[in-house]
C-alpha positions in Angstrom: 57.2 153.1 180.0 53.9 152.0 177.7 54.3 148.3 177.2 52.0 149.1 174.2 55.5 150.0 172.4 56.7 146.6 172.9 53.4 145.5 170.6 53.8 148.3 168.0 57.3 147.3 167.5 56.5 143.2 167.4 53.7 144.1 164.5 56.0 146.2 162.4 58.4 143.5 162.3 56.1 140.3 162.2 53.8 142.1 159.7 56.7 144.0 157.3 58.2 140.0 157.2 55.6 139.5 154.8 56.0 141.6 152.1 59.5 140.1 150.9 57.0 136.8 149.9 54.6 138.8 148.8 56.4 140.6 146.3 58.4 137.9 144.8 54.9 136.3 144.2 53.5 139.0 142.0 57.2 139.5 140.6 57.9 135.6 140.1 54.2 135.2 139.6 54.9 131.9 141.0 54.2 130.8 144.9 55.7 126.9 144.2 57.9 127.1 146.6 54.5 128.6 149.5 53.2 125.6 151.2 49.9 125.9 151.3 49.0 123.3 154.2 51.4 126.1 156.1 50.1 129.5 154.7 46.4 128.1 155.8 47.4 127.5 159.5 48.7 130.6 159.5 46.0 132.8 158.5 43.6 130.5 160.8 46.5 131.7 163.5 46.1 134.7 162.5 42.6 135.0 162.6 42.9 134.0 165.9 45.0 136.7 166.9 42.4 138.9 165.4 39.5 137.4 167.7 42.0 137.4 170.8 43.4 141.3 170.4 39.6 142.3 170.1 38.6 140.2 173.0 41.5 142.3 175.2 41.1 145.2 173.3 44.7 145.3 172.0 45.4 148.0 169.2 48.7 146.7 168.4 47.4 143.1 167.9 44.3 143.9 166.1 46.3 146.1 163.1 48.9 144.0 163.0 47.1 140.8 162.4 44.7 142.5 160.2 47.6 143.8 158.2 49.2 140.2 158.3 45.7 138.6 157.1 45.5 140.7 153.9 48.9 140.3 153.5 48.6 136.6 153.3 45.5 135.9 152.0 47.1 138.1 148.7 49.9 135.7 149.1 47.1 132.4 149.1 44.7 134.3 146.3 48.3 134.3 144.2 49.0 131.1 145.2 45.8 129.8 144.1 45.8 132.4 140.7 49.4 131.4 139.3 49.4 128.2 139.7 46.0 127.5 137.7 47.0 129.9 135.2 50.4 127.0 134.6 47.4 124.2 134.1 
């Protein structure tokens, strides 16, 4: 058995977790209730995971945490967009 589908099927859960957040964001167009302290550890986690899966030459962690960055820096950019547009 490829272990490699034990990593495809961790990043299509970890990374698909996401868009729920996302898209009550851009829906809401609020992110109040997004801690931002916790959304930038993550995507310096994340970002992490990136340099460590290129490092061992992981597939599955590379495009998931790529997937998961863009996903959560739309969440921070929405974040940061929504609540200056309330000022």
């Amino acid at each position: 058995m490829n272990v490699d589908i034990f990593g495809y099927f961790a990043a299509i859960l970890t990374t698909t977790a996401f868009l729920p957040q996302l898209i009550k964001t851009l829906k809401t167009k609020k992110a109040d209730d997004v801690s931002l302290t916790t959304l930038i550890m993550f995507i310096i986690g994340v970002l992490s995971w990136i340099i460590y899966g290129y490092k061992i030459s992981s597939k599955p962690i590379l495009i998931a945490n790529l997937i998961t960055l863009i996903l959560n820096l739309l969440i921070l950019i929405s974040k940061i967009y929504f609540s200056k547009k309330l000022k």
